[in-house]
Backbone as JSON, one array per atom type, in Angstrom:
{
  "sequence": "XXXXXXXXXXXXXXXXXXXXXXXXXXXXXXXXXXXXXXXXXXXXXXXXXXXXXXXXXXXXXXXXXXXXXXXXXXXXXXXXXXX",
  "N": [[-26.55, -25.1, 13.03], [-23.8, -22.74, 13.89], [-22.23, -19.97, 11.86], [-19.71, -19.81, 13.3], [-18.83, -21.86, 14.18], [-19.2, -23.81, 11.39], [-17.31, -22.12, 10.47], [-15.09, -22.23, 11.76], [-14.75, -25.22, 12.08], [-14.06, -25.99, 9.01], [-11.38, -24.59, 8.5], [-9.96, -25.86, 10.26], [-9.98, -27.8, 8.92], [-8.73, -27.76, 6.34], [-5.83, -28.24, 4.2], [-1.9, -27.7, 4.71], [-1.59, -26.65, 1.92], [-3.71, -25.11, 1.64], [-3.95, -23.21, 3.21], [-1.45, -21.17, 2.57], [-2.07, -20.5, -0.24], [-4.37, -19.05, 0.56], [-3.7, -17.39, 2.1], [-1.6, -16.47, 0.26], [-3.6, -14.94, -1.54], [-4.54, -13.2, 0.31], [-3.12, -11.34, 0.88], [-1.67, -10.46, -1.66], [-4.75, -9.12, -2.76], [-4.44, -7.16, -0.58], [-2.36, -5.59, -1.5], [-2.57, -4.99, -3.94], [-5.06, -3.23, -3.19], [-4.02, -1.39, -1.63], [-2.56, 0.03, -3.48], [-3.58, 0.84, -5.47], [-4.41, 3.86, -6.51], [-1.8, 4.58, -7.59], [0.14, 6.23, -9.8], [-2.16, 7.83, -10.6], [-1.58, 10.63, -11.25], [0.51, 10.51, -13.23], [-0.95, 9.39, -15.47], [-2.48, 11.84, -15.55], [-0.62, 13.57, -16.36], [0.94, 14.71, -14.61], [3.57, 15.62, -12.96], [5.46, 13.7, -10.08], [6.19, 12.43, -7.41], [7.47, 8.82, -7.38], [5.58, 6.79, -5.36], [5.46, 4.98, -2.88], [3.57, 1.47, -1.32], [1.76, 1.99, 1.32], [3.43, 3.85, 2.66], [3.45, 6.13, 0.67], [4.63, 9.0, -0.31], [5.94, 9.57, 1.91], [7.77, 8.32, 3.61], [10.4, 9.13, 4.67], [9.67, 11.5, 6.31], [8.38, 9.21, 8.45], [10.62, 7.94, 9.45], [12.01, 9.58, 10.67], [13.94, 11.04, 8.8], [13.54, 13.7, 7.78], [11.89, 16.97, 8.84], [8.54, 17.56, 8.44], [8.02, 19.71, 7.42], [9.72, 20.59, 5.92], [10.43, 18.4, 4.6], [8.68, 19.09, 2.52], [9.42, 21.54, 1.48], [11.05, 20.8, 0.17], [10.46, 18.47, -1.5], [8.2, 20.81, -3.12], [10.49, 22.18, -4.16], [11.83, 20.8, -5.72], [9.87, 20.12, -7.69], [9.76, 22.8, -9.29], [9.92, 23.8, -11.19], [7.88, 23.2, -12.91], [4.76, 23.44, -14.07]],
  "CA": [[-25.13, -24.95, 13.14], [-24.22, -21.52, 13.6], [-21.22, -19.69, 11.28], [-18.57, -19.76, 13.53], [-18.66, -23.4, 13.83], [-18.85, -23.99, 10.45], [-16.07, -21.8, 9.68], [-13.74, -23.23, 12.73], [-14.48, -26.83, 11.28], [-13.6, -25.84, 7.92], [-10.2, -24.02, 8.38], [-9.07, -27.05, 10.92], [-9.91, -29.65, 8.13], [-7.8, -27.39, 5.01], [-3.88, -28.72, 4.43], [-1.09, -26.08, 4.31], [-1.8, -25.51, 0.62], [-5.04, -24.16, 1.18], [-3.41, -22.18, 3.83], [-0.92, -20.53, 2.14], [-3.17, -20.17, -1.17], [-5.42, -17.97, 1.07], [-2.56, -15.88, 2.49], [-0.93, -15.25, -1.04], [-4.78, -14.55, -2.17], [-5.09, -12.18, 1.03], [-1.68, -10.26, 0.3], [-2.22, -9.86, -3.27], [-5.56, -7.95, -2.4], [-4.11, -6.01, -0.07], [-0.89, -4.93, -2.22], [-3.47, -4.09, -4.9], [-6.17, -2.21, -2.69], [-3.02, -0.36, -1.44], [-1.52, 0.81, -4.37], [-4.98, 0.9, -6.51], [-4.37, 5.14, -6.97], [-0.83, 5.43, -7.97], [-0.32, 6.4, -11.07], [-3.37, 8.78, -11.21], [-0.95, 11.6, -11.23], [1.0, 10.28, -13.87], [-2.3, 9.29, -16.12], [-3.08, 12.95, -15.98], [0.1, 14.15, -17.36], [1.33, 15.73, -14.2], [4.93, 14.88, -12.22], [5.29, 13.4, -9.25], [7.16, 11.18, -7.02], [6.92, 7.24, -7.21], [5.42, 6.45, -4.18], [5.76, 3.11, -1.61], [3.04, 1.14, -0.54], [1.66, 2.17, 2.9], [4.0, 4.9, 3.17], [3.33, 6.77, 0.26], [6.05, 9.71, -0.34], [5.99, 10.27, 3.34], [8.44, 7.45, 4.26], [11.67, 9.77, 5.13], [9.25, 11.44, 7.46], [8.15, 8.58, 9.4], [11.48, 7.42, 9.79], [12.45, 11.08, 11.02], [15.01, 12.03, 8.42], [13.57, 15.17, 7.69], [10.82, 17.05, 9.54], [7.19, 17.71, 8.11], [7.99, 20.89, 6.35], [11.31, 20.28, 5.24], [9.88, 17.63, 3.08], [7.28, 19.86, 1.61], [9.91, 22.54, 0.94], [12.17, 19.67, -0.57], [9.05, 18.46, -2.73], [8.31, 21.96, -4.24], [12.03, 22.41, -5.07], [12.53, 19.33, -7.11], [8.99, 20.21, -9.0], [9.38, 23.91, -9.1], [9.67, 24.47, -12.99], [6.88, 22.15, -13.8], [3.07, 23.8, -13.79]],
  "C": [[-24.77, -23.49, 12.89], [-22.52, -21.18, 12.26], [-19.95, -20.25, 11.76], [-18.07, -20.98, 13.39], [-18.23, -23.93, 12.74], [-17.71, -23.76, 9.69], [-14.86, -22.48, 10.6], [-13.71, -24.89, 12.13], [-13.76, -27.0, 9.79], [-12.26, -25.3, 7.72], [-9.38, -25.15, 8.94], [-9.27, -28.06, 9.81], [-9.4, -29.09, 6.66], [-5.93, -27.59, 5.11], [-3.37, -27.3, 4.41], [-1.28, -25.63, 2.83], [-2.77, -24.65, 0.56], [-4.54, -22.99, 2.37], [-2.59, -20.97, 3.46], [-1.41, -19.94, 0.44], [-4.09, -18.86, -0.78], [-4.63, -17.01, 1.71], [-1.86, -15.27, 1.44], [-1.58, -14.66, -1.61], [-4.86, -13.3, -1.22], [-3.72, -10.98, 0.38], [-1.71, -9.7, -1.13], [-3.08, -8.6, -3.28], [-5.32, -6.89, -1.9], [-2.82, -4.82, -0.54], [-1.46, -4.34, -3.51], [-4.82, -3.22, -4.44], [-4.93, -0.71, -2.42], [-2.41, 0.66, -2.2], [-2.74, 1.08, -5.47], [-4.47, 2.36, -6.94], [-2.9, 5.39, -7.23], [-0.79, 5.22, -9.06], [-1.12, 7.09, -11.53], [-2.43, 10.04, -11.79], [-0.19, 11.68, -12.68], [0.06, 9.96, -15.06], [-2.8, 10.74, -16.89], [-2.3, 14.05, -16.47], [1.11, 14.66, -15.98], [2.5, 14.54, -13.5], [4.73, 15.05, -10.64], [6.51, 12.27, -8.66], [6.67, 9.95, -6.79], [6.74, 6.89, -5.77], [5.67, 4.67, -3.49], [4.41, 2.72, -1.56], [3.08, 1.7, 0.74], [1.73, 3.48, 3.42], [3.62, 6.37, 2.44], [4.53, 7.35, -0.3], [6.31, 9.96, 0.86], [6.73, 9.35, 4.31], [9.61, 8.15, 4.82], [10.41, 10.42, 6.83], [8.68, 10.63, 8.88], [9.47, 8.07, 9.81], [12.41, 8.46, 10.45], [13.44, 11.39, 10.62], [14.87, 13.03, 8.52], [12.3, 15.61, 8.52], [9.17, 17.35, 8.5], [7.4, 18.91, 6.81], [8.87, 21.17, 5.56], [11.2, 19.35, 4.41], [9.51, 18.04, 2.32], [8.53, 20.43, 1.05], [10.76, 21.75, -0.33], [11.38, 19.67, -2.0], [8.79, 19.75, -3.58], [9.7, 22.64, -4.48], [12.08, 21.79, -6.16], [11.4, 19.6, -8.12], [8.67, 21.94, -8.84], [9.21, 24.14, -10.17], [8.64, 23.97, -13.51], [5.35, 23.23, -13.3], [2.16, 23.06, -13.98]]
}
């Protein structure tokens, strides 16, 4: 019997709890693989901005408020006194 089989027989014969059990188990993982490094910054004393999932700090730019460098400049404004 090869894998696939096994695994197609086994997913068609689990109810919706085991369905949704294994999607709040997959999401979980992925909302903690995602976000696993924030906080390093903050750990090591230094300031920073609270980032998003996914996006990071770089969510205004994907959504094209500001452009690429106009963030940056933004960013070392707001932490200019800090070393």
């Amino acid at each position: 019997m090869s894998v696939l089989c096994f695994l197609t027989s086994t997913l068609t014969s689990l109810s919706w709890f085991h369905y949704v059990t294994l999607l709040a188990g997959l999401l979980l993982f992925l909302y903690r693989y995602l976000t696993r490094n924030f906080g390093v910054f903050e750990a090591k004393g230094l300031v920073s901005i609270k980032p998003l999932p996914i996006f990071g700090n770089t969510l205004d730019i994907y959504r094209g408020k500001v452009n690429f460098i106009q963030f940056y400049v933004d960013f070392y404004r707001k932490f200019e006194g800090h070393k």
